[in-house]
Structure formats: C-alpha cells, structure tokens
Backbone as CSV, one residue per row, in Angstrom:
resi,resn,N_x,N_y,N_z,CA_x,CA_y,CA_z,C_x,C_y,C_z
1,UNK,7.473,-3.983,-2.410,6.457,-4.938,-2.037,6.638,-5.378,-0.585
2,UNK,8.247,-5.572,-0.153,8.512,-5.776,1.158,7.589,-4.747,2.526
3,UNK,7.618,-3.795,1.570,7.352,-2.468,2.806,6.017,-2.194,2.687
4,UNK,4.791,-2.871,1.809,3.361,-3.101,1.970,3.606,-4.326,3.078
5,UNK,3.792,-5.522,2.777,3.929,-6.433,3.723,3.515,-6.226,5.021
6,UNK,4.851,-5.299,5.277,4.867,-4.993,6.439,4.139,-3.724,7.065
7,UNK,3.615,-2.863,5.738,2.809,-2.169,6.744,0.958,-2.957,6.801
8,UNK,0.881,-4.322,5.893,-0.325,-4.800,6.302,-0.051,-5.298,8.076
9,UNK,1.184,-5.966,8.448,1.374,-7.077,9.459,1.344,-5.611,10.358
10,UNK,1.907,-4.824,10.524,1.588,-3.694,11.564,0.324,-3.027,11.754
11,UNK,-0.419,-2.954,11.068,-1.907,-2.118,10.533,-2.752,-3.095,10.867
12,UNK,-2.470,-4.487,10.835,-3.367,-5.541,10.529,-4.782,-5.326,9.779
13,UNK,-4.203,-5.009,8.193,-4.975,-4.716,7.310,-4.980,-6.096,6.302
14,UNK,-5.823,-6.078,5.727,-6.200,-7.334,4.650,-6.477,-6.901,3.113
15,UNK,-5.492,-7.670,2.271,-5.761,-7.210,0.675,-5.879,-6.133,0.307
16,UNK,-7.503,-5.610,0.627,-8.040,-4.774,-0.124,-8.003,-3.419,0.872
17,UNK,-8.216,-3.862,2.081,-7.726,-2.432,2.574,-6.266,-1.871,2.974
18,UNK,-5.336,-2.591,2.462,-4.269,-2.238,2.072,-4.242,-1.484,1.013
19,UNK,-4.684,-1.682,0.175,-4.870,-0.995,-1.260,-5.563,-0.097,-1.168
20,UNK,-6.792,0.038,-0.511,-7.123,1.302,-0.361,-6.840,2.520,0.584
21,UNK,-6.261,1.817,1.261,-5.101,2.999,2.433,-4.174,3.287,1.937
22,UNK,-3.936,2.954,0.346,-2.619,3.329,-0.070,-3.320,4.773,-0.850
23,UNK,-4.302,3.979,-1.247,-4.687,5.339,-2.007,-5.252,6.640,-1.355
24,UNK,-6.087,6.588,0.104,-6.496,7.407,0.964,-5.175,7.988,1.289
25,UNK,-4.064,7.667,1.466,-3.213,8.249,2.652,-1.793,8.371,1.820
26,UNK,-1.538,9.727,1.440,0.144,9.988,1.442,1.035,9.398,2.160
27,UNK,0.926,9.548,3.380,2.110,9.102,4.045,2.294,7.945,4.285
28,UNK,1.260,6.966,3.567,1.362,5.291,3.446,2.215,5.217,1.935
29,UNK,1.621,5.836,1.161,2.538,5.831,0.000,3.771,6.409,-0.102
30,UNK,3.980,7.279,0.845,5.463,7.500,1.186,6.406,6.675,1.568
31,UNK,5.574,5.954,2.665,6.128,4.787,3.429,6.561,3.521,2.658
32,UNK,5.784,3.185,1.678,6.106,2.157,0.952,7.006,2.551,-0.637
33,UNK,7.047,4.148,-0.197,7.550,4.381,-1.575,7.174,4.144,-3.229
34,UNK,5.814,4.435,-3.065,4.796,4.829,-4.192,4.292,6.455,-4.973
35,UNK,4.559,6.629,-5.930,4.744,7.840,-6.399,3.316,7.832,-7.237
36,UNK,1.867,8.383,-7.440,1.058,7.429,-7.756,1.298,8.336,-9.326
37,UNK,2.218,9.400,-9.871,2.414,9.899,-11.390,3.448,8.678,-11.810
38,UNK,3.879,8.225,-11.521,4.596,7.216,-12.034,4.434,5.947,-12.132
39,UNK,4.230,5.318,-10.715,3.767,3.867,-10.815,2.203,3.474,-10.508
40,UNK,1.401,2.502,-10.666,0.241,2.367,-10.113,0.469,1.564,-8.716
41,UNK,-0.577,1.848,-7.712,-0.407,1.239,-6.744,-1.089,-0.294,-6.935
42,UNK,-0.281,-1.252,-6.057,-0.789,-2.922,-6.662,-1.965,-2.815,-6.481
43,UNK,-2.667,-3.930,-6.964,-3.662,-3.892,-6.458,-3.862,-5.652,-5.685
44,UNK,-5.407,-5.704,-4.866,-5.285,-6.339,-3.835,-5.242,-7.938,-4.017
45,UNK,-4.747,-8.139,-5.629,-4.741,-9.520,-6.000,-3.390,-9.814,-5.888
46,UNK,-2.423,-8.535,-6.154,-1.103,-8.927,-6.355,-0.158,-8.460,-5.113
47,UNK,-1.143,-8.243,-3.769,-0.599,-7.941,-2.869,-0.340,-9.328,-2.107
C-alpha cells in the first residue's frame, strides 16, 4: 500500500486513476508489487 502511495505522490494521480493505471500498466503493478492471478488490485475507495 506504501508503494501505491507513493507512486500516486510522484505521478500526481488521484484515487481512481491510480487504480486504473494499475490496471493499464504492468510495470506499475510491478512497481507496487501486484500480481493481478493472485491478488485484486485496491480499489479507489481503499486507496
């Protein structure tokens, strides 16, 4: 959760397009270490 945080405060992304750049982009889910067969990515209430 630390490493969404911080890639909203670098991206200067908000909620929901955090959440959906997680889902557009591998190498955001790499970055935050999201596997999307295993876990679901948060979504933009619990970000």
């Amino acid at each position: 959760m630390l490493q969404i945080y911080f890639l909203q405060h670098w991206l200067e992304l908000s909620d929901p397009a955090a959440e959906e750049a997680m889902y557009d982009s591998r190498a955001m889910r790499r970055l935050v270490g999201i596997d999307l067969g295993n876990e679901p990515i948060p979504d933009e209430t619990a970000l």
